[in-house]
GUMIMI-284864 format. One record per atom (N, C-alpha, C, O): residue number from 1; residue in three letters; atom name; x, y, z. Coordinates in Angstrom, 2 decimals, decimal comma. Example, Ala and Ser with C-alpha at 12.3 -4.5 7.8 and 13.67 -1.06 7.14 Angstrom:
<pazas>
+-----+---------+-------+---------+---------+---------+
! num ! residuo ! atomo !      c1 !      c2 !      c3 !
+-----+---------+-------+---------+---------+---------+
!   1 !     Ala !     N !   13,19 !   -5,69 !    7,80 !
!   1 !     Ala !    CA !   12,30 !   -4,50 !    7,80 !
!   1 !     Ala !     C !   13,20 !   -3,30 !    7,80 !
!   1 !     Ala !     O !   14,24 !   -3,32 !    8,46 !
!   2 !     Ser !     N !   12,85 !   -2,25 !    7,08 !
!   2 !     Ser !    CA !   13,67 !   -1,06 !    7,14 !
!   2 !     Ser !     C !   12,90 !    0,03 !    7,87 !
!   2 !     Ser !     O !   13,41 !    1,14 !    8,04 !
+-----+---------+-------+---------+---------+---------+
</pazas>
This chain:
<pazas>
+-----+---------+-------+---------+---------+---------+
! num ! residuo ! atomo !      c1 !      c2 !      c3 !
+-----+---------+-------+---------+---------+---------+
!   1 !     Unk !     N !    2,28 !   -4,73 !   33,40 !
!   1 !     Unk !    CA !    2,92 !   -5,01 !   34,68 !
!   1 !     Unk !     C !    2,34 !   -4,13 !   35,77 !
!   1 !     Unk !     O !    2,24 !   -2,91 !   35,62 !
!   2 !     Unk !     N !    1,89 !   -4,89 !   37,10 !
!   2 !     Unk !    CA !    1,84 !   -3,96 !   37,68 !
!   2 !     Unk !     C !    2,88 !   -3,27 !   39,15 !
!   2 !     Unk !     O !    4,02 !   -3,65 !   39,43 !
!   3 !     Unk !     N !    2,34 !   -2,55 !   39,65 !
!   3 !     Unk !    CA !    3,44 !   -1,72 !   40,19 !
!   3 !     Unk !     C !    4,04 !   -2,68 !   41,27 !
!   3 !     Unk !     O !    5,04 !   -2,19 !   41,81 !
!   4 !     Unk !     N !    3,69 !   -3,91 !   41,72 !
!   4 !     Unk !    CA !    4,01 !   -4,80 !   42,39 !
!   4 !     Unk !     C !    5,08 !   -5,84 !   41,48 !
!   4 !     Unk !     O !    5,69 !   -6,80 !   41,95 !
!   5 !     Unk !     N !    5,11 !   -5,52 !   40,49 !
!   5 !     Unk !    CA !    5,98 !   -6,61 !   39,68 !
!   5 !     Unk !     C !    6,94 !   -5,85 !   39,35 !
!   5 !     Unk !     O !    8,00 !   -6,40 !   39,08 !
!   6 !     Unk !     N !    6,85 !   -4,36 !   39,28 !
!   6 !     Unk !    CA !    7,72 !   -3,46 !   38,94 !
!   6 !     Unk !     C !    8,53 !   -3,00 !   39,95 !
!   6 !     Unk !     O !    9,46 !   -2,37 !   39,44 !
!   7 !     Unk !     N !    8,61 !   -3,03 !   41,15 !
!   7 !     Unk !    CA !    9,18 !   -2,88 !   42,46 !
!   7 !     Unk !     C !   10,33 !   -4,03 !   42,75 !
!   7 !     Unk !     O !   10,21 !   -5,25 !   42,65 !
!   8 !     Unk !     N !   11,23 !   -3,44 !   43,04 !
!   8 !     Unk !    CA !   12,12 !   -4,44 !   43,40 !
!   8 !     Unk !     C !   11,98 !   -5,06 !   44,58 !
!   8 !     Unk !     O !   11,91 !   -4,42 !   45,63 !
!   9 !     Unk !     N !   11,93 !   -6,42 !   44,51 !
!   9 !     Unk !    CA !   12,12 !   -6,96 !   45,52 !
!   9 !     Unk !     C !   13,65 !   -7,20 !   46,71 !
!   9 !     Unk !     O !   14,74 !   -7,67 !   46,39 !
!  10 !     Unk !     N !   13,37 !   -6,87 !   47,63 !
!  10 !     Unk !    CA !   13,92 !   -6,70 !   48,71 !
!  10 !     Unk !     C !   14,05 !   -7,76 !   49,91 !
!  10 !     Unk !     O !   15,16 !   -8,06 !   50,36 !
!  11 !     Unk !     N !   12,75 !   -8,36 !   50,42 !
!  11 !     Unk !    CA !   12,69 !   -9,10 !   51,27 !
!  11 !     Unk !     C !   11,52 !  -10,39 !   50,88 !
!  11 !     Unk !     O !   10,76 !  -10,52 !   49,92 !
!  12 !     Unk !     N !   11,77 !  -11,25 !   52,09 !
!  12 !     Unk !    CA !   11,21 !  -12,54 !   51,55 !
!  12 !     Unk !     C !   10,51 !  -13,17 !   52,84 !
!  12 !     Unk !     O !   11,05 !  -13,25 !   53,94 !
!  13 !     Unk !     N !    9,38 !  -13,56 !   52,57 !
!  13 !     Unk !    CA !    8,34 !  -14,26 !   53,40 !
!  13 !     Unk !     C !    8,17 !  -15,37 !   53,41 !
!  13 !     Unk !     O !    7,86 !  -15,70 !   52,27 !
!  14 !     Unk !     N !    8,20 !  -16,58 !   54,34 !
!  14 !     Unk !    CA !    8,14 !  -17,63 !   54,05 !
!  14 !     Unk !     C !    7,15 !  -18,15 !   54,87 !
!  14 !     Unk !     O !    7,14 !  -17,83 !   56,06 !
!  15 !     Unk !     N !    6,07 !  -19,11 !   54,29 !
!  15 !     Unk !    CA !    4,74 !  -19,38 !   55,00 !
!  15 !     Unk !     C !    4,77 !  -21,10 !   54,93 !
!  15 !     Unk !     O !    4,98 !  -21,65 !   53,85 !
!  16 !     Unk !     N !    4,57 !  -21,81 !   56,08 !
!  16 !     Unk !    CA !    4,37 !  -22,88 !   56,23 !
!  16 !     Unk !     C !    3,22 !  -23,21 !   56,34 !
!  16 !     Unk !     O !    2,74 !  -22,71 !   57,35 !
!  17 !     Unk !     N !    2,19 !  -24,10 !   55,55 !
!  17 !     Unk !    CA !    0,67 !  -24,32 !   55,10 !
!  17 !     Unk !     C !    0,56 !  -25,74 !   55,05 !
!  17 !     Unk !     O !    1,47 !  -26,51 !   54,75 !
!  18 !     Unk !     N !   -0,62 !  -26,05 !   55,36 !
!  18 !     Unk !    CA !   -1,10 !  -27,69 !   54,93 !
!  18 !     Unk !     C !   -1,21 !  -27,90 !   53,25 !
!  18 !     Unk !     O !   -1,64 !  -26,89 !   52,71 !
!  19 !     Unk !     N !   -0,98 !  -28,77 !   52,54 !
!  19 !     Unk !    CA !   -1,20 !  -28,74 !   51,38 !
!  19 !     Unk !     C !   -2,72 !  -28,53 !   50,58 !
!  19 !     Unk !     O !   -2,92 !  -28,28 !   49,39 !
!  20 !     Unk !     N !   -3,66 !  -28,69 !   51,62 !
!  20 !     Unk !    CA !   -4,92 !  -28,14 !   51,21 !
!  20 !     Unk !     C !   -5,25 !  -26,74 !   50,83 !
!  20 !     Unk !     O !   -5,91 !  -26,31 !   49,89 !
!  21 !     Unk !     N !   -4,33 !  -25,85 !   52,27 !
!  21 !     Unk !    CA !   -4,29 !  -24,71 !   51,85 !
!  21 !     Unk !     C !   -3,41 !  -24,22 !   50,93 !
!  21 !     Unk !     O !   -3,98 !  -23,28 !   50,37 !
!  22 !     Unk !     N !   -2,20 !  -24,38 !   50,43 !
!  22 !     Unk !    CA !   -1,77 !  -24,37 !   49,17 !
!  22 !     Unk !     C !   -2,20 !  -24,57 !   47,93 !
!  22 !     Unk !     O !   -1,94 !  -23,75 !   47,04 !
!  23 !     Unk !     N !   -3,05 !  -25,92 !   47,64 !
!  23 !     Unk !    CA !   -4,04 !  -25,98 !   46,57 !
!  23 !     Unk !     C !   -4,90 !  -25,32 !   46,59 !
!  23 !     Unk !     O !   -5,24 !  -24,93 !   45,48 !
!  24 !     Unk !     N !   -5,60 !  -24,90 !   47,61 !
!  24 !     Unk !    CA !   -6,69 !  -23,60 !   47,63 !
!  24 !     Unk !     C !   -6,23 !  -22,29 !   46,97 !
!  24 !     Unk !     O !   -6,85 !  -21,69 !   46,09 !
!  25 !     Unk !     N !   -4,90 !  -21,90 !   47,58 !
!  25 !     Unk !    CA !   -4,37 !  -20,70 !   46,88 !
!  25 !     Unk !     C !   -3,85 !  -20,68 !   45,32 !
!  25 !     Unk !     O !   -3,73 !  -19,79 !   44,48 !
!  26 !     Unk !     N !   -3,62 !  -22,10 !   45,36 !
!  26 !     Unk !    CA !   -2,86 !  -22,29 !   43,89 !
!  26 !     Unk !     C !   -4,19 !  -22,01 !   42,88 !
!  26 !     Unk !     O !   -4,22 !  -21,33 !   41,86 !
!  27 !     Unk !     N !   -5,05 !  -22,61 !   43,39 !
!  27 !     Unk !    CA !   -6,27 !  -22,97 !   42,81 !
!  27 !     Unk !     C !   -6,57 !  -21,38 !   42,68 !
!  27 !     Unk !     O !   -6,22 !  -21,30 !   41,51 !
!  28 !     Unk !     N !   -6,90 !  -20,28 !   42,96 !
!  28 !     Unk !    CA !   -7,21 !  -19,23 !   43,22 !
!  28 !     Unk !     C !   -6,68 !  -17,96 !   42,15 !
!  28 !     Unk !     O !   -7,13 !  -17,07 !   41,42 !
!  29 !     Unk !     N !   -5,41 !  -18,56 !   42,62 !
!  29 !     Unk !    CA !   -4,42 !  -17,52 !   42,30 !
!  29 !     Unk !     C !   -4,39 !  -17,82 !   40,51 !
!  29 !     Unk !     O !   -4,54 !  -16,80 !   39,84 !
!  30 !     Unk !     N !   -4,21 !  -19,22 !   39,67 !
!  30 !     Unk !    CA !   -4,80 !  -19,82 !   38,50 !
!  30 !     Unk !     C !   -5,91 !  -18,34 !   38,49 !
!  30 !     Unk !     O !   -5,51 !  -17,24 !   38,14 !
!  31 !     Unk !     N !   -7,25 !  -18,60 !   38,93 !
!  31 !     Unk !    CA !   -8,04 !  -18,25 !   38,36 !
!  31 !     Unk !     C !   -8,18 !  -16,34 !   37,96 !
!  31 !     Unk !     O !   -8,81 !  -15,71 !   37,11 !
!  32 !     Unk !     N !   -7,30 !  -16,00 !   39,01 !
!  32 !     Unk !    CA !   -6,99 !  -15,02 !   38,96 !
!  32 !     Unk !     C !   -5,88 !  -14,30 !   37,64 !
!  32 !     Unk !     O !   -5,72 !  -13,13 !   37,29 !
!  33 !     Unk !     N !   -5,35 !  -15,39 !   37,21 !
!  33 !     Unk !    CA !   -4,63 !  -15,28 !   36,45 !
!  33 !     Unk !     C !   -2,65 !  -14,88 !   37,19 !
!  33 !     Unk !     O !   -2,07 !  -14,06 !   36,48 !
!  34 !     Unk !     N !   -2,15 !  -15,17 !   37,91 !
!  34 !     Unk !    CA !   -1,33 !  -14,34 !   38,94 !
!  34 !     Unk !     C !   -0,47 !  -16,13 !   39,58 !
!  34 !     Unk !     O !   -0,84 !  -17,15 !   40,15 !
!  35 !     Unk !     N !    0,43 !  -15,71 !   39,17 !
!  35 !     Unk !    CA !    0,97 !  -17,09 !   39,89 !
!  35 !     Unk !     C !    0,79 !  -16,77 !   41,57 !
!  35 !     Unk !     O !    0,30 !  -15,79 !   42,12 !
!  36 !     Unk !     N !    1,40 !  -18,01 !   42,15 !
!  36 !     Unk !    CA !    1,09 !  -17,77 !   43,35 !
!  36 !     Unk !     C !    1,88 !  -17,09 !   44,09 !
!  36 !     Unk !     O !    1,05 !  -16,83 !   44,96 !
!  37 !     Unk !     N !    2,73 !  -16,64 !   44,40 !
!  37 !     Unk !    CA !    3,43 !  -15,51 !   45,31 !
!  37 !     Unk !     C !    2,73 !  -14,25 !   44,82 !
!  37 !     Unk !     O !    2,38 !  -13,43 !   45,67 !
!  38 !     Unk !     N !    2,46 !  -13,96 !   43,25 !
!  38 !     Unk !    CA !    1,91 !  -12,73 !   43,37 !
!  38 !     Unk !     C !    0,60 !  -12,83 !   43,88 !
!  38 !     Unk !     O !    0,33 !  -11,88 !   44,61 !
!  39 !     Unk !     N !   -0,15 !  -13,53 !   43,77 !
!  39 !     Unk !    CA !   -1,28 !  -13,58 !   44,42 !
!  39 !     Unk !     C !   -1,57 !  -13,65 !   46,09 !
!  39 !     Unk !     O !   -2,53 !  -13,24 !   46,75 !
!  40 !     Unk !     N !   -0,42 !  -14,31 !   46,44 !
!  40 !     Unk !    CA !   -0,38 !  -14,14 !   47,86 !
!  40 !     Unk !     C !   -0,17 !  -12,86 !   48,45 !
!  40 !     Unk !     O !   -0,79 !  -12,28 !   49,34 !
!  41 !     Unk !     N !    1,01 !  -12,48 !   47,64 !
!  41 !     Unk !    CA !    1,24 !  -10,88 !   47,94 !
!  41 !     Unk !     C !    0,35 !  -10,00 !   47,91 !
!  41 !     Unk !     O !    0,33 !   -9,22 !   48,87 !
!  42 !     Unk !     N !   -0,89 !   -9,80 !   46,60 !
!  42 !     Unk !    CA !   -1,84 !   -8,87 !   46,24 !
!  42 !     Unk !     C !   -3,01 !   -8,99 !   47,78 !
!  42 !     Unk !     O !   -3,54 !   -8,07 !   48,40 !
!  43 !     Unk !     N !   -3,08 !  -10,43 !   48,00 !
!  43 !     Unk !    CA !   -4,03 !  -10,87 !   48,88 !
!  43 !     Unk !     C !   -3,84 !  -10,24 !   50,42 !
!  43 !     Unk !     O !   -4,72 !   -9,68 !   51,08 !
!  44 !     Unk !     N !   -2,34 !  -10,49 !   50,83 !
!  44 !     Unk !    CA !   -1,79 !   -9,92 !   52,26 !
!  44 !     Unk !     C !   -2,14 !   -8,80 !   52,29 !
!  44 !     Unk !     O !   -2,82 !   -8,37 !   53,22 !
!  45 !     Unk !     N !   -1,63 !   -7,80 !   50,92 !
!  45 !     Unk !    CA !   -1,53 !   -6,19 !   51,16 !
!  45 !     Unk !     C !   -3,27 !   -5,90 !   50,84 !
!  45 !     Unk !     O !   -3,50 !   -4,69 !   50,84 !
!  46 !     Unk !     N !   -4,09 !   -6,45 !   50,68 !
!  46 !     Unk !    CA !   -5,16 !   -6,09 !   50,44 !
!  46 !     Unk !     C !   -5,61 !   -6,59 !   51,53 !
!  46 !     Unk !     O !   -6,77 !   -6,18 !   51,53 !
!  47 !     Unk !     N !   -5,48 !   -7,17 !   52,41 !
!  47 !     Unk !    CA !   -6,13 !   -7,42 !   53,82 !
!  47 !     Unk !     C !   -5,85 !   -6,56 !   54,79 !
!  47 !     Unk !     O !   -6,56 !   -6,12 !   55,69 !
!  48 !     Unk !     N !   -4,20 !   -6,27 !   54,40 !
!  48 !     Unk !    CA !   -3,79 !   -5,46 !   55,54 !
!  48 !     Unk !     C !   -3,98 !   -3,56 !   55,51 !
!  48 !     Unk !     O !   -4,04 !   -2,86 !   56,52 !
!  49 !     Unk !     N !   -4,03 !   -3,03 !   53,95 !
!  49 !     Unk !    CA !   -4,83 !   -2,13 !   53,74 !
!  49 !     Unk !     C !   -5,74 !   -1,91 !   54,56 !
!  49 !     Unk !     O !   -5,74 !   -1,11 !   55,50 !
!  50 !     Unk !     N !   -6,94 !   -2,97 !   54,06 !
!  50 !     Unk !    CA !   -8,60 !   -2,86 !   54,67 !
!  50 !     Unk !     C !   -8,12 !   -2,53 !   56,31 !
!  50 !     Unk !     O !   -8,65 !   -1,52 !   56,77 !
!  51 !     Unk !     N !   -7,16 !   -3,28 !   57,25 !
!  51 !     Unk !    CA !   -7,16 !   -3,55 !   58,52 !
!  51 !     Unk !     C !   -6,38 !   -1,76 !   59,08 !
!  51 !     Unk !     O !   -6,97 !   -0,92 !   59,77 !
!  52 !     Unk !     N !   -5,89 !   -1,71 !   58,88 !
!  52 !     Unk !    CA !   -4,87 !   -0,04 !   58,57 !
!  52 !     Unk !     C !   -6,06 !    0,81 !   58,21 !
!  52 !     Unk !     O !   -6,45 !    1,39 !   59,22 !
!  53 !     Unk !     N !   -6,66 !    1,04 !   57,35 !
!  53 !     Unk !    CA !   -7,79 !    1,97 !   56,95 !
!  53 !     Unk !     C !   -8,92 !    1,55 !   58,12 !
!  53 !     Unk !     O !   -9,25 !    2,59 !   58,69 !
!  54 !     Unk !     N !   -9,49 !    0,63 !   58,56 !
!  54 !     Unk !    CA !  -10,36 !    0,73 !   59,67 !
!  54 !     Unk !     C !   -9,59 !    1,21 !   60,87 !
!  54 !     Unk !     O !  -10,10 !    2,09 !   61,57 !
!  55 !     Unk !     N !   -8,75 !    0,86 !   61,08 !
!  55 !     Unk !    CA !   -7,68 !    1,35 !   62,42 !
!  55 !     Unk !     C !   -8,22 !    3,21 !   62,05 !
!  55 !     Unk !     O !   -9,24 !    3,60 !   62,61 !
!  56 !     Unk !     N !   -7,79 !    3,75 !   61,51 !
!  56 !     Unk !    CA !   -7,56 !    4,99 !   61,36 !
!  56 !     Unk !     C !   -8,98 !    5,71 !   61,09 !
!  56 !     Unk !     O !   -9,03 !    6,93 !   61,24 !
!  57 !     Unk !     N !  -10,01 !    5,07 !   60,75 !
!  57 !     Unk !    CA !  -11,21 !    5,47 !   60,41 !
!  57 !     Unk !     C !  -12,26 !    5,72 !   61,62 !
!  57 !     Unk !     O !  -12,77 !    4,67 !   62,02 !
!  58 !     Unk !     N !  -12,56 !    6,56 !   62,09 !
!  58 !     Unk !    CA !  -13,39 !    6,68 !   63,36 !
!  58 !     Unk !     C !  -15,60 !    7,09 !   62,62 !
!  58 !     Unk !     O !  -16,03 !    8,21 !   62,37 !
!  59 !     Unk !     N !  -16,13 !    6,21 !   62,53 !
!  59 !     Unk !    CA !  -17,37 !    6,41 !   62,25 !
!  59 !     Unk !     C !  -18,44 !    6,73 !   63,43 !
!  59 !     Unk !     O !  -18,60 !    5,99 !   64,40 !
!  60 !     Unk !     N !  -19,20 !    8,06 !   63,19 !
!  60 !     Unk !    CA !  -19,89 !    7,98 !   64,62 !
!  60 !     Unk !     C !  -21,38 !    8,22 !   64,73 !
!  60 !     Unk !     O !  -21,54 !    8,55 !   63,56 !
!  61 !     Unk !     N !  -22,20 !    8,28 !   65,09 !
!  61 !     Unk !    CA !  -23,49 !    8,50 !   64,79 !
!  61 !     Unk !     C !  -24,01 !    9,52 !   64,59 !
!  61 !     Unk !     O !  -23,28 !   10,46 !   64,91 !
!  62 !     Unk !     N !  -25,26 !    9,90 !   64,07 !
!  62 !     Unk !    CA !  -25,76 !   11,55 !   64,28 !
!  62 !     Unk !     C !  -25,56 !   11,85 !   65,16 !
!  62 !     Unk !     O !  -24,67 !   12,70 !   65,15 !
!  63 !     Unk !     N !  -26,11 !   11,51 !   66,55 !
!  63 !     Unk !    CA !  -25,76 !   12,41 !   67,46 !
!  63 !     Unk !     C !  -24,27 !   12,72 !   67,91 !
!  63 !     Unk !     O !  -24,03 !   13,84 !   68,35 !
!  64 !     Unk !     N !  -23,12 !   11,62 !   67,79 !
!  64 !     Unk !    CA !  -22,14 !   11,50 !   67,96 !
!  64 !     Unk !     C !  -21,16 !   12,75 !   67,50 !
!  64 !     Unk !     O !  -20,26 !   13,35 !   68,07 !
!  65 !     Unk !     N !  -21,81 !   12,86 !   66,08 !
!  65 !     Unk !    CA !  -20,81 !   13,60 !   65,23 !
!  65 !     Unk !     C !  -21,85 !   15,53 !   65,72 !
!  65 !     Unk !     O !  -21,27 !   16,56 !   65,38 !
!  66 !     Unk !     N !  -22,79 !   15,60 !   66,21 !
!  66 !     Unk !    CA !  -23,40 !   16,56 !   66,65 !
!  66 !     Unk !     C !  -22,70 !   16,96 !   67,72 !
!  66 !     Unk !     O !  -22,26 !   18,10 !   67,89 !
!  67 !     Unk !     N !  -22,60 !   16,26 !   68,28 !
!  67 !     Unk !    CA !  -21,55 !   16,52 !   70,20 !
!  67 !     Unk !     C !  -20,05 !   17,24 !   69,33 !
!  67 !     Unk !     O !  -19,49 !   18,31 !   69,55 !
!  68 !     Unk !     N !  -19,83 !   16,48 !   68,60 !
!  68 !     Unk !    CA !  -18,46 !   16,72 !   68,42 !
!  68 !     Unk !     C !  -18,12 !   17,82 !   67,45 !
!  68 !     Unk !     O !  -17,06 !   18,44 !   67,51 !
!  69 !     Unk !     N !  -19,16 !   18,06 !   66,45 !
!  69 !     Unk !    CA !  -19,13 !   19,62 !   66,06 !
!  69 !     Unk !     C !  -19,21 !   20,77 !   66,74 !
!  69 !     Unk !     O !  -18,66 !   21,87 !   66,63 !
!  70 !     Unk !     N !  -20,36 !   20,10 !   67,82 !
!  70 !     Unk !    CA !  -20,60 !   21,26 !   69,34 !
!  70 !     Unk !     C !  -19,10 !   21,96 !   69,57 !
!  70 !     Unk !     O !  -18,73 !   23,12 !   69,38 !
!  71 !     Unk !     N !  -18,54 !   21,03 !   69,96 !
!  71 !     Unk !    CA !  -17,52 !   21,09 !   70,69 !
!  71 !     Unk !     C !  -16,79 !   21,99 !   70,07 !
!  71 !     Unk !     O !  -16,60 !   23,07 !   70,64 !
!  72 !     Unk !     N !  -16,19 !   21,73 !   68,76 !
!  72 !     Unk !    CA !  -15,00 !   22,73 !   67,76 !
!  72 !     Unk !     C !  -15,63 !   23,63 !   68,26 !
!  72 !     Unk !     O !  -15,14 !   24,04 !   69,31 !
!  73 !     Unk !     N !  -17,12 !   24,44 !   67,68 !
!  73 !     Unk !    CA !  -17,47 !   25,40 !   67,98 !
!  73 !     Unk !     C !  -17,70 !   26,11 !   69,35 !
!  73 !     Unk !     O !  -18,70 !   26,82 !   69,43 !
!  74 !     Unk !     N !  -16,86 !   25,97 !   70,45 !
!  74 !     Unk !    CA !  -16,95 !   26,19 !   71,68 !
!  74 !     Unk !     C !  -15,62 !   27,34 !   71,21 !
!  74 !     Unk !     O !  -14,55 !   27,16 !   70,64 !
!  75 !     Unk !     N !  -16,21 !   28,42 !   71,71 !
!  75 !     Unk !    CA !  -15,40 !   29,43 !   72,15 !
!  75 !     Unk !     C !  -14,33 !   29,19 !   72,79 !
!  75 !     Unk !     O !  -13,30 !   29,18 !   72,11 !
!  76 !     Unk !     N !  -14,17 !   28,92 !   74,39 !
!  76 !     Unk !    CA !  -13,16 !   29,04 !   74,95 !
!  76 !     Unk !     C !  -12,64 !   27,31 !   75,22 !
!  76 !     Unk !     O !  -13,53 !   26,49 !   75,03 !
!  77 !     Unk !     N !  -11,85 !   27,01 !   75,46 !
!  77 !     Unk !    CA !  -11,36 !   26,16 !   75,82 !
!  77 !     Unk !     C !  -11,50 !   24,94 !   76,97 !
!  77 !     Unk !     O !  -11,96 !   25,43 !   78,00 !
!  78 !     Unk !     N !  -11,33 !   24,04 !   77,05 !
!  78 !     Unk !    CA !  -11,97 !   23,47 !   78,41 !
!  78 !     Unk !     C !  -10,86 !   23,28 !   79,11 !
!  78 !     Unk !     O !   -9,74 !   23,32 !   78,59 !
!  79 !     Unk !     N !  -11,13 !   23,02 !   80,63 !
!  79 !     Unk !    CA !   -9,74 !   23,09 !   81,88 !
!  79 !     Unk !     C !   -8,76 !   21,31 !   81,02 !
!  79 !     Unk !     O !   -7,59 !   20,96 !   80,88 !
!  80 !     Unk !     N !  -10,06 !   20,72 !   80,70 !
!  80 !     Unk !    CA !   -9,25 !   19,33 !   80,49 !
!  80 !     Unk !     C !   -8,17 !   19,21 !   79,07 !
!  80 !     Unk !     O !   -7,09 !   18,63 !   78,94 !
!  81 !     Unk !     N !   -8,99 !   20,01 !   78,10 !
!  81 !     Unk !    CA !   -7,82 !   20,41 !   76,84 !
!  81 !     Unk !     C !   -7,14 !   21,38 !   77,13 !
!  81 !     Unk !     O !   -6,05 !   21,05 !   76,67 !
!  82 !     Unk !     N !   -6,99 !   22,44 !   77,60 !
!  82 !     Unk !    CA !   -5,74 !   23,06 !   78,18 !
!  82 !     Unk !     C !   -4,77 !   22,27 !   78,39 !
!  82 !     Unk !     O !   -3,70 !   22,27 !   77,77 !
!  83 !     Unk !     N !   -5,23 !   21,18 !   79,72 !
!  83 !     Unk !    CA !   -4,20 !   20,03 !   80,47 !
!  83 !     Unk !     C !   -3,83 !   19,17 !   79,33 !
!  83 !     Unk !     O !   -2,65 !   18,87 !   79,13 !
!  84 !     Unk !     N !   -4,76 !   18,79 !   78,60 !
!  84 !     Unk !    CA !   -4,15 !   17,70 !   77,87 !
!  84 !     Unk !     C !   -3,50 !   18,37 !   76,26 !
!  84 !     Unk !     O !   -3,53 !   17,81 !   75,17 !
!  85 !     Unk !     N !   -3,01 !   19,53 !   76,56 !
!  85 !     Unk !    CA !   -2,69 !   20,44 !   75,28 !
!  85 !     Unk !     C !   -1,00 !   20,67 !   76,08 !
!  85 !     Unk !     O !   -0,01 !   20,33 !   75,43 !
!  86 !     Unk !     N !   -0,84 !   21,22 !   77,40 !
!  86 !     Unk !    CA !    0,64 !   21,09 !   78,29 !
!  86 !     Unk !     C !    1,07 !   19,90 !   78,15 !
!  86 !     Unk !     O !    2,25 !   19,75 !   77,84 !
!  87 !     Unk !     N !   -0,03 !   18,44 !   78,40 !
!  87 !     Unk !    CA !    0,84 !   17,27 !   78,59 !
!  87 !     Unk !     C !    1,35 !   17,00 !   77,48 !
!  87 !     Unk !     O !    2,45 !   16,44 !   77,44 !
!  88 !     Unk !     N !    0,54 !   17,39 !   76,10 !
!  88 !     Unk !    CA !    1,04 !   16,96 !   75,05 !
!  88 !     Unk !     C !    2,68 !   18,05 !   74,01 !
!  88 !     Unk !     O !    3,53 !   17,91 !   73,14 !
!  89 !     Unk !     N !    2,16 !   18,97 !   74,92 !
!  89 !     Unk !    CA !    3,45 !   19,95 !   74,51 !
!  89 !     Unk !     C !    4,73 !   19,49 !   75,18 !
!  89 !     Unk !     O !    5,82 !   19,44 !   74,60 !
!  90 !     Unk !     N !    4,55 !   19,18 !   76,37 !
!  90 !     Unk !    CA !    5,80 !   18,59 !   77,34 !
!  90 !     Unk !     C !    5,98 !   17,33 !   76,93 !
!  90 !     Unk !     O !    7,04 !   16,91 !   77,40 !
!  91 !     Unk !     N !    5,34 !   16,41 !   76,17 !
!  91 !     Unk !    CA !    6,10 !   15,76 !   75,68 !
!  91 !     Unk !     C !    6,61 !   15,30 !   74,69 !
!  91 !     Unk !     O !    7,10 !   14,23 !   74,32 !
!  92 !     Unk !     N !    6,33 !   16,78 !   74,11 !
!  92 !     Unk !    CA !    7,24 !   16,63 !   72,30 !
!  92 !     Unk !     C !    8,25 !   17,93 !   72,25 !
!  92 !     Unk !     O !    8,61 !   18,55 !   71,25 !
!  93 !     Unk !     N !    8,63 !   18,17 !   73,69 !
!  93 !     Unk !    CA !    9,61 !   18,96 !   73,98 !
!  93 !     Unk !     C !    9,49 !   20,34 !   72,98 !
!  93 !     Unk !     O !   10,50 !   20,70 !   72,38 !
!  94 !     Unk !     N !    8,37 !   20,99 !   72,85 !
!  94 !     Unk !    CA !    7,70 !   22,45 !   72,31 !
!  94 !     Unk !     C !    7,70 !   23,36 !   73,17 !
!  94 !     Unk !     O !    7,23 !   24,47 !   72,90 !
+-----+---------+-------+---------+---------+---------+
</pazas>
């Protein structure tokens, strides 16, 4: 079992499809071995993973990631992170 079959279910999704796309999934989900809600399910959270992990993932180039090591290593501080270090203190009430 996996940890998706072992989880209690809670809430419920309901998807309105052409019957092509239903036989596509049915068809799929068969081969997968996974009836079809679990397969739909495995499929959503594995799309929406991938979409969540690129959101959060910032990739940058050599030189990109060169500027931006520069930077940590800067001694003193700049006038604009100071400012944007107050705005961000004032508004998490610190």
């Amino acid at each position: 079992m996996t940890t998706l079959e072992q989880s209690k279910k809670e809430e419920k999704l309901d998807l309105l499809l052409t019957t092509e796309s239903k036989q596509r999934l049915q068809q799929a989900a068969t081969l997968a071995g996974l009836d079809l809600s679990a397969f739909a399910l495995a499929a959503a959270l594995e799309k929406a993973d991938a979409l969540l992990t690129e959101q959060d993932t910032r990739v940058l180039s050599r030189k990109q990631a060169e500027q931006f090591l520069s930077l940590l290593d800067t001694q003193e501080p700049t006038e604009a992170l100071l400012n944007a270090t107050k705005r961000y203190r004032s508004s998490t009430n610190d």
